[in-house]
Structure formats: C-alpha cells, structure tokens
C-alpha positions in Angstrom: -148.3 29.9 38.6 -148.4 33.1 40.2 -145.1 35.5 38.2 -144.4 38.8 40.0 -141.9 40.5 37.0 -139.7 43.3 38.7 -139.9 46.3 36.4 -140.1 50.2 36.9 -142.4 50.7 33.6 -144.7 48.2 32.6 -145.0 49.6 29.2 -141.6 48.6 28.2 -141.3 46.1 25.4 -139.5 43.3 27.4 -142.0 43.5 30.2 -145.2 43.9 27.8 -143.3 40.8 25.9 -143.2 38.4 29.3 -146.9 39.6 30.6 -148.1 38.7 27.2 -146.3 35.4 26.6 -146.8 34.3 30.9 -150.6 35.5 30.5 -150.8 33.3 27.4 -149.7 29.9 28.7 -151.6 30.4 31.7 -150.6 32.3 34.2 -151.2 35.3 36.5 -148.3 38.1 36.7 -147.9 41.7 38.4 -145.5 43.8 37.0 -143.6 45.6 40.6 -142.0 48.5 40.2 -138.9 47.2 42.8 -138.5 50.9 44.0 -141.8 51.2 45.3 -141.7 47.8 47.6 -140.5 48.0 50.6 -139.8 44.8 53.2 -140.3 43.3 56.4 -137.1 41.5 57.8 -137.3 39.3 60.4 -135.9 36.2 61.4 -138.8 34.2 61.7 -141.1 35.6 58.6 -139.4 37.6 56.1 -142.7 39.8 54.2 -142.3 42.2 51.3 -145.0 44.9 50.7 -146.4 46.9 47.8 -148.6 50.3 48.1 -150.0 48.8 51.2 -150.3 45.4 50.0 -148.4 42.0 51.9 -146.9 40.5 48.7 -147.0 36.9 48.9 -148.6 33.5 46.8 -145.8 34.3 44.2 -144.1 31.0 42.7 -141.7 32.7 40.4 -139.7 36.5 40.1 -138.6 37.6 36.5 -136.3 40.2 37.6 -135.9 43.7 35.2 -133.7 45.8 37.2 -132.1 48.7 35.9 -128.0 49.0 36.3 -128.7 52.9 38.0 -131.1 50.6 40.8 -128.9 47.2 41.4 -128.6 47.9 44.8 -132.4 48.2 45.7 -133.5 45.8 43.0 -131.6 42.9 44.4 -132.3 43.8 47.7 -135.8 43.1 46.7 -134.9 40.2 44.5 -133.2 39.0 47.5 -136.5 39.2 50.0 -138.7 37.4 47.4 -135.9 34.3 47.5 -136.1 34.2 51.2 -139.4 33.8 51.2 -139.2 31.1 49.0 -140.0 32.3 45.4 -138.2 30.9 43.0 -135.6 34.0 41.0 -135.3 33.6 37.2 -131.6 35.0 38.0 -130.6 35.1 41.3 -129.4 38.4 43.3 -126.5 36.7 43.9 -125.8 36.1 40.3 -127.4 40.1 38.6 -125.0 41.9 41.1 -121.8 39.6 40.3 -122.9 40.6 36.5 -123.2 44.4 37.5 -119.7 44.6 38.7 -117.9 45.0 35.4 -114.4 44.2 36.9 -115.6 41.7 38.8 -117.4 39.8 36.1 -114.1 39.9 33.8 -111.8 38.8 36.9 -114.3 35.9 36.9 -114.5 35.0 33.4 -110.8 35.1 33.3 -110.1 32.7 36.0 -112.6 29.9 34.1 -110.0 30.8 30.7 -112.9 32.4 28.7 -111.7 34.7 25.6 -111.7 38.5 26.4 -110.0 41.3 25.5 -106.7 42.5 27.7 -108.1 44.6 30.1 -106.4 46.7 32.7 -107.5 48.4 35.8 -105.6 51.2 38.0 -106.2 53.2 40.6 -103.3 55.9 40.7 -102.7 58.3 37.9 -98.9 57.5 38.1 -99.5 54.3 36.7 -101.0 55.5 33.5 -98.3 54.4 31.5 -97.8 51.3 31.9 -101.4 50.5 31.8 -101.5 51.5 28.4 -98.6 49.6 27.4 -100.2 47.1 29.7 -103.3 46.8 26.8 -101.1 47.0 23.9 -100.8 50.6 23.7 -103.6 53.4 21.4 -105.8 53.1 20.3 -107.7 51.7 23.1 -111.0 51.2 25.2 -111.5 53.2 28.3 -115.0 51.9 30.2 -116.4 53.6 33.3 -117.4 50.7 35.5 -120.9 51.8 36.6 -121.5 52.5 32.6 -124.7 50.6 30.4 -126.0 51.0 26.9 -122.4 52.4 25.9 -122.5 55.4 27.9 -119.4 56.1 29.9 -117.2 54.4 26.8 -115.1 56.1 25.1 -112.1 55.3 22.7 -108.7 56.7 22.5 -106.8 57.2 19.3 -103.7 58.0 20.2 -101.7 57.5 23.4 -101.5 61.5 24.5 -105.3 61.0 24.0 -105.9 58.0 26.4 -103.7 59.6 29.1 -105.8 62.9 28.9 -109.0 60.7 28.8 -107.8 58.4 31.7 -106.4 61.2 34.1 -109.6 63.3 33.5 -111.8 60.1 35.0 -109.1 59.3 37.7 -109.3 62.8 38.9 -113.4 62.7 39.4 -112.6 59.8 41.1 -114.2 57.8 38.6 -114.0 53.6 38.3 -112.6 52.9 35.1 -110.9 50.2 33.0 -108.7 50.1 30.1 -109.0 47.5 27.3 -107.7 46.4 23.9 -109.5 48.2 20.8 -110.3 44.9 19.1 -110.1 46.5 15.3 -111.1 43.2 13.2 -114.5 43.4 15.0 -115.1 46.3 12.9 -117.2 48.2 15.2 -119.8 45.0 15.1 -120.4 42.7 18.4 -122.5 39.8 19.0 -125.6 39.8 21.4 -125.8 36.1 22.0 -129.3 35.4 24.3 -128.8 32.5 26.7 -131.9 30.6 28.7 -131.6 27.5 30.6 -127.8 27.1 29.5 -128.4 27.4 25.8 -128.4 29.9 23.2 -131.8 30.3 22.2 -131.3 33.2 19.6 -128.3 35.6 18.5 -127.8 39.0 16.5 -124.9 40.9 14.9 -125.5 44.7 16.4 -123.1 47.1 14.1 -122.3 50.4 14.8 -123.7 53.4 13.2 -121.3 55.3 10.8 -118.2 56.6 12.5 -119.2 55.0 15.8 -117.1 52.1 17.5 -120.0 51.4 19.8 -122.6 48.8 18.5 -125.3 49.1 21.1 -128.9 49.6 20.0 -128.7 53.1 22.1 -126.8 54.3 20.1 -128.1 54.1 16.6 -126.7 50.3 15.7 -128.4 47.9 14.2 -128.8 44.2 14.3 -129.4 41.7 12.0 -129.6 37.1 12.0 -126.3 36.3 12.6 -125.2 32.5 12.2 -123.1 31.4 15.7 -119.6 28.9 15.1 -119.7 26.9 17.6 -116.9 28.2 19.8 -118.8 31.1 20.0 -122.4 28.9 20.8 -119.6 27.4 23.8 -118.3 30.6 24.9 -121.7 32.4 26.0 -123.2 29.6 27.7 -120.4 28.9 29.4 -120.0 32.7 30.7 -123.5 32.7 31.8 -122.8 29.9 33.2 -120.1 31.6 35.5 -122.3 34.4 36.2 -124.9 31.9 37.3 -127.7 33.3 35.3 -130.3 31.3 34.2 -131.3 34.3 31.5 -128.3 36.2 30.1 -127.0 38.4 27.1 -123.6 38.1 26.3 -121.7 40.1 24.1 -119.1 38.7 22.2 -116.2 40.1 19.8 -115.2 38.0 16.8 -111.2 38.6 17.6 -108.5 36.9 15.5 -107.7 34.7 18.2 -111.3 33.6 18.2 -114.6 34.8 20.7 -113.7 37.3 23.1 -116.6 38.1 25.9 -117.1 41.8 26.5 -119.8 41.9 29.1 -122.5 39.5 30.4 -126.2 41.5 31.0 -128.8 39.8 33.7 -131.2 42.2 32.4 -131.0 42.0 28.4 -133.6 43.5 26.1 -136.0 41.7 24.1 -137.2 44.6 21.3 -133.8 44.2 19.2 -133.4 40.2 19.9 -136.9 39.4 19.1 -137.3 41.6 16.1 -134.0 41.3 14.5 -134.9 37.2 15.0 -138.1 36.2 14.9 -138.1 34.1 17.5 -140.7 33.9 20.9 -137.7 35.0 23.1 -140.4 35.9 26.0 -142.1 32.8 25.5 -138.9 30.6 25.8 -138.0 32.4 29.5 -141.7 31.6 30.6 -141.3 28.1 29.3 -138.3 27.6 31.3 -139.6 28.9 34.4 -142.3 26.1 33.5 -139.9 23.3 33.9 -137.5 25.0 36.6 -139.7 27.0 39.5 -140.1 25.3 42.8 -140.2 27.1 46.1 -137.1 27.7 47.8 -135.2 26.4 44.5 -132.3 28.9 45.2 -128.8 28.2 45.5 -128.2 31.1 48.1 -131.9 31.1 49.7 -131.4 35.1 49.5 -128.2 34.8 51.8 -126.3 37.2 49.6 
C-alpha cells in the first residue's frame, strides 16, 4: 500500500516510529507536512497538491496534526477522504476530539466517568461555578490548551475567582473541573487501536506538580489496567470515533474518570515506558481495515 503520514517534522519519534514499522511490512510512505499542501476543490475531481506535485495513488492517511493546526490539518485530512483514501482517524472524528467541551458534553451523554466540570461564559457567574465543581481546590483548563499548558490549579476559592476572571477578561475559553486528590497527581495514558487497548502507562507528576504530562517532567512507568478502566477507554474512543486514540484516565474513588481523548497521541513515552511495537500495531491495523472510500462521512464534514 501506498501511506501518506500527515506530519510537520519527519524527525519526530512517532512519525520516524510509523515510516520505520509501514516501510518494514512492505510499504511505501511520504511523510506531508499538512501546511505545505494545498487543494483543488471541485465537484467533479477533488485533487490535493504538494510543492508542485498532484498527490494521488495513496491507499491510506496516518494523520499527526498538531492541536495549534486542527483547522488546516483536517481540512487536508478531509480532501484525502474525498478522494477516496482511507483516514486512520477521520476529520470528522480529530476535530470532535479537539474541542475539549465538546468531547466531555459527548462522553457525558454515553454515561462515561469524568470529573464535574463546569463551563461559563459571564464573570457574574463565577460563584456558583465553583460551588458548581465542589468548591477549591479546583481545575481551571483553557479549552484550546495541549501538553498541560493553559492548566492551572486553584487552592483556595479567592484564588480560583482571581484565576477565572483574569481568563474571562482576555476573553479566554475555559472550564472548571473537580481537583480529583486520590489520583495523586498520577493519570493513565491508556493507547487504544482498532477498539482495543493495545498498551497503557501510569504518567506521575514531577515533585510539586499536579500535572502528569511527559511535557512537563512526569514520568511513566507499566501500569496493570482493571477492567473497568480496559471498558472505559475503548468505549470513549469509541464515541470519539477514532480508530487510534490516547485516553487519559483518573483512578477516582468512584472508579475511572476520562479527562481527555488525544487523536494525535505520542509514541516515545508509550513505546518506551512499554515495550511494545505501538507503531507496528497502527500499521497492522490499517492492514486489515484500508479500502478506498472506507469513510463514514466521505470527507462531508
């Protein structure tokens, strides 16, 4: 097969991971920086082009798009389905996953676990949105946020009203959620292909900080899933609609509680942390899965 992998830096490890493993059971790949292509739309023959180049001949599209380029990205990722390739994740699916709100309004309607969150738009509602999430300390999360930037918690409740009414007055998206304590500043990165888990970590904070994300100097370790947690995260990718998914999960007293679901999730911390031929297992799966024009939404949006 012919495997065009949608990534701004081919040197990255998750992209260097999927050439190697695609390019090692046989088949060809170009790594696209999505930025760079541009399209053709028309009713009757939909192209996409690359430094000159007509891209076409591709079977499959392994999309890496960054959360700061979503809206080019799937525009892109949205061209290649309506030509027919077949999307590891659909656009559809990586900009339902993008919208933070959106995703939890989702998840909440199919009864998945996840912390009480609150959104507002007014800063005369402050509050009673923090009494809303069971009062300080608590979670405040810029919307367009990734890697655990635009997160911060608030100790006390004069803390999360200054910290809330700063964002509201740059206009800023943000939501407030429940500090889950018993997590301990530790989260679970559970990696979901093909509707199963196919490997998980524990990522833990560094010292003194709440957030676990690799970013930010955590570190993950083999992590043994119960399986209400195994249900929980393929279940929430399943919602999303991704194929390929990380879900991060909280272990709450009142069992798994989903924090996010990523379209895009790393392989360096998984695969290390693991051992286990994450890459490989994607590639396998677009094996057994990619036919042309095997999209739910043929690119419709």
């Amino acid at each position: 097969m012919k495997i065009a992998i949608l990534s701004r830096n081919p040197k990255l490890y998750s992209t260097r991971r999927l050439v190697e493993a695609a390019t090692e059971l046989g088949h060809e790949v170009q790594v696209l920086d999505h930025l760079r292509c541009y399209m053709n739309i028309s009713s009757s023959n939909p192209t996409l082009h690359y430094r000159g180049d007509d891209l076409s001949g591709f079977d499959a599209v392994i999309p890496r798009i960054g959360a700061s380029v979503t809206f080019y990205g799937t525009a892109v990722l949205r061209q290649l389905e309506m030509m027919g390739v077949y999307p590891v994740n659909e656009s559809v699916a990586v900009t339902r996953s993008r919208d933070k709100l959106r995703s939890l309004q989702l998840l909440s309607r199919k009864g998945i676990g996840m912390p009480v969150t609150g959104f507002a738009n007014s800063p005369d509602d402050i509050q009673d949105l923090i009494k809303m999430v069971g009062g300080a300390p608590l979670v405040i999360k810029l919307l367009e946020g990734t890697q655990g930037i635009g997160v911060v918690l608030a100790e006390t409740k004069k803390a999360a009203e200054s910290v809330i009414e700063a964002f509201l007055g740059l206009n800023a998206n943000i939501m407030v959620q429940e500090f889950i304590k018993e997590a301990g500043g530790a989260d679970i990165r559970c990696f979901v292909v093909g509707g199963k888990v196919v490997a998980a970590m524990k990522r833990q904070g560094a010292e003194g900080e709440f957030r676990s994300n690799l970013h930010r100097g955590g570190s993950a370790t083999l992590v043994k899933l119960s399986p209400e947690e195994r249900r929980t995260a393929v279940k929430a990718a399943q919602i999303m609609g991704l194929n390929v998914a990380g879900v991060d999960i909280l272990r709450s007293n009142r069992g798994p509680v989903v924090m996010e679901v990523n379209s895009s999730p790393g392989l360096e911390g998984i695969e290390k942390s693991t051992g286990k031929d994450v890459a490989k297992l994607i590639i396998q799966f677009i094996d057994k899965n990619a036919k042309p024009h095997r999209t739910r939404t043929k690119g419709k949006g």
